[in-house]
N, C-alpha and C positions, 0 to 999 in steps of 0.2 A: 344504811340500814334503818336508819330510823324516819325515812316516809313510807317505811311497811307497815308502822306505830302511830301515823298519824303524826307524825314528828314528835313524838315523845319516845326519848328513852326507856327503854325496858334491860332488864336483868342479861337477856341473852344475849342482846349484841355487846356487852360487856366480858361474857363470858364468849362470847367467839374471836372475839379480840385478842385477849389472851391465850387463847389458845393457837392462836396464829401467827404470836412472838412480840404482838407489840408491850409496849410497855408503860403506855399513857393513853389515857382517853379523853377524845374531846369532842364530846356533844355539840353539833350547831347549831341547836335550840334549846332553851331553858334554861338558858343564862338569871332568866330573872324570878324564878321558882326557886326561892332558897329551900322547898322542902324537895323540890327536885334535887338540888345541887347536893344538898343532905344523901338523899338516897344513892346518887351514884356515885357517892365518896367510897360509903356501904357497902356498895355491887364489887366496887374495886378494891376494896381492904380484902372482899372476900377470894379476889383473884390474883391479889397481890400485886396488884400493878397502881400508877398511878394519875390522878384525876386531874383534870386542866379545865374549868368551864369555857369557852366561845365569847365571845361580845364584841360587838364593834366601836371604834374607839372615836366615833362621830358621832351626831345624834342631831338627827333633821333639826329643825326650826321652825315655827309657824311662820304664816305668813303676815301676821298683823303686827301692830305697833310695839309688843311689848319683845320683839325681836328684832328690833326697827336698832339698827347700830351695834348688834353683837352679830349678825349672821357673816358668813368667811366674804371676806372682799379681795379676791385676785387683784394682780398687779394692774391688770388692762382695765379693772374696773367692774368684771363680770362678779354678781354677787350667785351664792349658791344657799336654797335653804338646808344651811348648816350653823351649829351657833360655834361660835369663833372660837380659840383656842383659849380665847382671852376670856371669857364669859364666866361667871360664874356658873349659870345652867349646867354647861359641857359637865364640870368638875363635880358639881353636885349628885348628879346622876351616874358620873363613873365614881366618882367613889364612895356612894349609897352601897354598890354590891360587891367591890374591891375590899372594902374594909370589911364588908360581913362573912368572906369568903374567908379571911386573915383571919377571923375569927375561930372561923371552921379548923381553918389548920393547925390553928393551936392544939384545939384537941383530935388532930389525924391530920398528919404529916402525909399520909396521901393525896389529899388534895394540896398537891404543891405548889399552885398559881392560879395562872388569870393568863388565854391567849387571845392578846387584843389583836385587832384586825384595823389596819389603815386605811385599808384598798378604800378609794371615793367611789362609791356606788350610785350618790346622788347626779342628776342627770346637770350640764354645763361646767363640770370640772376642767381646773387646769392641770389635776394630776392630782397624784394619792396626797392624803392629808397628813400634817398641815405645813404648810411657806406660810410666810408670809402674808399677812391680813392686814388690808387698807379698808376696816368700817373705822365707824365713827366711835366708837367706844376707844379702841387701841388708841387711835389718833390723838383724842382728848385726855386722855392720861399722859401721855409723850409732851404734850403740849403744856400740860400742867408742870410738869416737872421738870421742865425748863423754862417757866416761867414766861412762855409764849404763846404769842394770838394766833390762833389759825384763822385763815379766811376761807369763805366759803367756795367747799373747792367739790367738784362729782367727781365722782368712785371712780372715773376714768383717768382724770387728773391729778391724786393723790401724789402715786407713786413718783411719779415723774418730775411731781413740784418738790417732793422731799429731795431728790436728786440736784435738782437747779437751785436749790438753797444750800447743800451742800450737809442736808442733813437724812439724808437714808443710810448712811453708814449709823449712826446713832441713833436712827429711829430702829433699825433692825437690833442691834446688840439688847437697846431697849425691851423690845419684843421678844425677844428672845431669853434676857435675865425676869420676865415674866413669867416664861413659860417654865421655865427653872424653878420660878418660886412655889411654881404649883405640882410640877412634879414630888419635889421636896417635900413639903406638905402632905402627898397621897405615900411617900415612902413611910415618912417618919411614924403616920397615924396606920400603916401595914405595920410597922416594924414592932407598936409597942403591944400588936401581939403576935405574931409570928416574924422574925427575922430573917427567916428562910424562906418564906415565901418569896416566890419567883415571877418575874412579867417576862410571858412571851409575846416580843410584837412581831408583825409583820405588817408590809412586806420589806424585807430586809434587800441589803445592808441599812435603807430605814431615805425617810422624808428630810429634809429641814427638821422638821418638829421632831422627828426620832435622834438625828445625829447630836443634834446643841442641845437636846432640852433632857431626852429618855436615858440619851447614854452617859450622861453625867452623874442621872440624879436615881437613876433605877438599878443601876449594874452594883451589888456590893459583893464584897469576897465571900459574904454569907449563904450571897443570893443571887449569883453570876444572872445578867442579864440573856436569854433565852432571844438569837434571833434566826426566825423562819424568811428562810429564802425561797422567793417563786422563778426562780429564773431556770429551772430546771424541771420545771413543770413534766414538760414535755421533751421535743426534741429542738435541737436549735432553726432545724427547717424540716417539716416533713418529707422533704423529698430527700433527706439525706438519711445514708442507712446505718442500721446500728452501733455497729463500731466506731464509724465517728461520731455520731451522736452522742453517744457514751463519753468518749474523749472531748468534747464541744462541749457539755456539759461541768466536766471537772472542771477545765479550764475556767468556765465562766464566775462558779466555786472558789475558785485559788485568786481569781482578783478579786472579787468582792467582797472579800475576807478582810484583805489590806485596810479595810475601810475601817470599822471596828479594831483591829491591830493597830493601826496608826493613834489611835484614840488611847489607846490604853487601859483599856477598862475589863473588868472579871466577865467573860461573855460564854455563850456558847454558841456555834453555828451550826444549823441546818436545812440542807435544802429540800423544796419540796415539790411532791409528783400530784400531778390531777391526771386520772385516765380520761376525761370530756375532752382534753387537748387532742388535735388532730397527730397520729404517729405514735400517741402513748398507750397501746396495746399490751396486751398484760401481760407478756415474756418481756418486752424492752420497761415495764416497772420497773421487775423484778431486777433486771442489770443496772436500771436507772438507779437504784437506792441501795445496791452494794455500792455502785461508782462513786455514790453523795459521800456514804457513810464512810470510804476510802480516803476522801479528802476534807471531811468535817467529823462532828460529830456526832451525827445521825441525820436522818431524815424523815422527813413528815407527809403525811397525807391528807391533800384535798379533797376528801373523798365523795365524786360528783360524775356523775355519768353513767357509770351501770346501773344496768335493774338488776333486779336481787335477785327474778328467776330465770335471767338469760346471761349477763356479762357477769356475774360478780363472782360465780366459784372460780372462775376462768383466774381474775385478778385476787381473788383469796389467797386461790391456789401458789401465785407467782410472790406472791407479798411472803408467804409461810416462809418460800423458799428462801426468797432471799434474806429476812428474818435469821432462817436457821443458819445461814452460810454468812451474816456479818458476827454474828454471836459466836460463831466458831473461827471467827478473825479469817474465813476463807475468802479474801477479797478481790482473788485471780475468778472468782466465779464470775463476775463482769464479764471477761472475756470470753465466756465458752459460747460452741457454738449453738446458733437457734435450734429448736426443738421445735419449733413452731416458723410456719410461714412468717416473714417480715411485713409488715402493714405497711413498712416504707415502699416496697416492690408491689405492693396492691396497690399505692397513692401514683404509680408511674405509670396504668393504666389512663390517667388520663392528663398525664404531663403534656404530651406532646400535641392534643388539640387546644391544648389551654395555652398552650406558648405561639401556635400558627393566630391563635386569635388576638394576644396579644401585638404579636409581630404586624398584623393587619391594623389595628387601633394605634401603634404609637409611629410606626414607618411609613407609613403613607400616609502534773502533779506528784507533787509529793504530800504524802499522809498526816496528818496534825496529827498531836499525843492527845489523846483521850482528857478532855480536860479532868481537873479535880473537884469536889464538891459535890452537893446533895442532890443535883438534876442525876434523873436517868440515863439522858438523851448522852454524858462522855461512856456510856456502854454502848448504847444501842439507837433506838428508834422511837419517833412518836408518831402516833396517828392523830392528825387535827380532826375526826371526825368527817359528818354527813355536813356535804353544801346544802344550801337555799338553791331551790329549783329556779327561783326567780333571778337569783342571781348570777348562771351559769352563763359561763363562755364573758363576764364581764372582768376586763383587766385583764388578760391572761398575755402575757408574751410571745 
């Protein structure tokens, strides 16, 4: 809705939201307009629902000198303009509007978080952010505190040389009780003014940097860590039809879970739908996010693909429904049958010359209890909001 606005939030799409059963809003712009962020606290106190601003939880790098040894260094040595997990920069800038947002919720517990976004958008990634970083900053501190020399080694051969001395096992715990220290630090200065304040991250069950560093230092009994799964975006293969898609989807749901379960930590789970995914047609949302909400705690939307005067009443319409039918606990609604042609049976129109052309080129669940605590999402559902057009179809499963 809100490239109809010029990507500004306005009062309505708040109020169609609601009206449509969700119960969180999350703007994908204006993360950094705290009179914006102000105002659709406002829009949502007045609909009863509650507010989550958007941000992403990377933040490019210049390319000159004074970025020269914090930007992310992959293991192979590939550097990406991103500033490292280690940096001050990173942490300055996240929590410039983290803490101002804390603020906010002190006075209106509707705005109840912050949903950070991992996905690497930046272009030569080794995969969502953050593992492990081989720049020269990390390095120099490791080295420091163990009282040793490093020698002159390129971003290729870091990783490799900590390995053959016999020190990557200690250079990562290293890195890793850093990245703790800085969580720690953005909780504590959240906490001393809202305790309740919530971090949603994605994409779950979570990076290196989500599993050792977020889930430790962000999950508290106060303030259950919030995490958005994309592995159920869509369907597990477009060519496969709804019913097992549905079933492929839980599935994938019920292990991923284990991961955070294993951990131990105050959490909540769920997964989430993009209708841009090839196969995610607006009747199989609508089953897709009873299915989620069967086997988590709700589900969430990437909401990217429709235009708003062709596709969107279509997937409105499916989202109301299924809305209405997890809220009334009816979660046999998954199963019924289509009311609408299947998209998967329109994709098999053209399986069969795609497969001869292939052939030519290569030949010759069960339900979790509603968690406890101050999030929405152990009732129902969240909407994460309108994608970046720029962004679209990147990362997606």
């Amino acid at each position: 809705m809100q490239p109809t606005e010029g990507w500004v939030t306005k009062e309505w799409m708040v109020k169609a939201a609601a009206e449509a059963g969700f119960n969180v809003f999350s703007p994908r712009r204006g993360h950094e307009f705290l009179d914006q962020v102000r105002q659709g606290t406002q829009w949502c106190e007045k609909q009863g629902i509650y507010h989550m601003p958007w941000m992403r939880g990377s933040l490019s790098a210049p390319a000159g000198p004074e970025a020269d040894g914090k930007r992310v260094v992959w293991a192979d040595g590939s550097e990406q303009p991103l500033w490292s997990p280690s940096s001050d920069e990173l942490w300055a800038w996240t929590s410039r509007y983290i803490v101002e947002y804390a603020k906010m919720s002190a006075g209106n517990k509707l705005l109840m978080g912050v949903f950070l976004d991992y996905e690497n958008y930046e272009k030569g990634g080794r995969g969502n952010v953050y593992s492990l970083s081989y720049g020269k900053l990390i390095l120099e501190k490791f080295s420091k505190a163990r009282g040793m020399e490093l020698p002159e080694l390129k971003p290729a051969e870091r990783a490799e040389w900590l390995k053959k001395q016999g020190l990557h096992d200690a250079f990562a715990a290293f890195q890793i009780a850093q990245w703790r220290e800085r969580c720690r630090a953005l909780r504590k200065a959240v906490d001393a003014h809202d305790p309740t304040f919530q971090f949603c991250v994605y994409p779950a069950p979570g990076t290196p940097f989500m599993v050792e560093a977020i889930y430790a230092e962000w999950a508290t009994e106060a303030a259950p860590l919030i995490l958005a799964d994309a592995c159920t975006y869509g369907r597990p293969s477009r060519f496969l039809p709804e019913a097992a898609s549905v079933q492929g989807n839980r599935q994938r749901l019920l292990e991923n879970k284990k991961i955070p379960k294993g951990r131990d930590i105050p959490h909540i789970y769920a997964g989430g739908i993009d209708p841009v995914v090839k196969g995610a047609d607006p009747e199989f949302c609508g089953k897709n996010a009873v299915a989620i909400s069967d086997v988590t705690n709700g589900y969430w939307v990437f909401y990217e693909g429709p235009k708003y005067d062709e596709e969107h009443p279509a997937y409105w319409k499916w989202f109301a429904w299924a809305n209405e039918a997890i809220a009334a606990g009816r979660f046999t609604a998954q199963n019924e049958p289509r009311q609408t042609p299947d998209s998967w049976s329109l994709d098999q129109r053209g399986l069969l010359p795609c497969c001869l052309r292939w052939l030519v080129r290569v030949f010759g669940g069960e339900r979790q209890e509603e968690a406890s605590g101050p999030s929405p999402l152990g009732q129902r559902q969240t909407g994460a909001g309108d994608a970046d057009p720029l962004a679209s179809g990147s990362g997606h499963p």
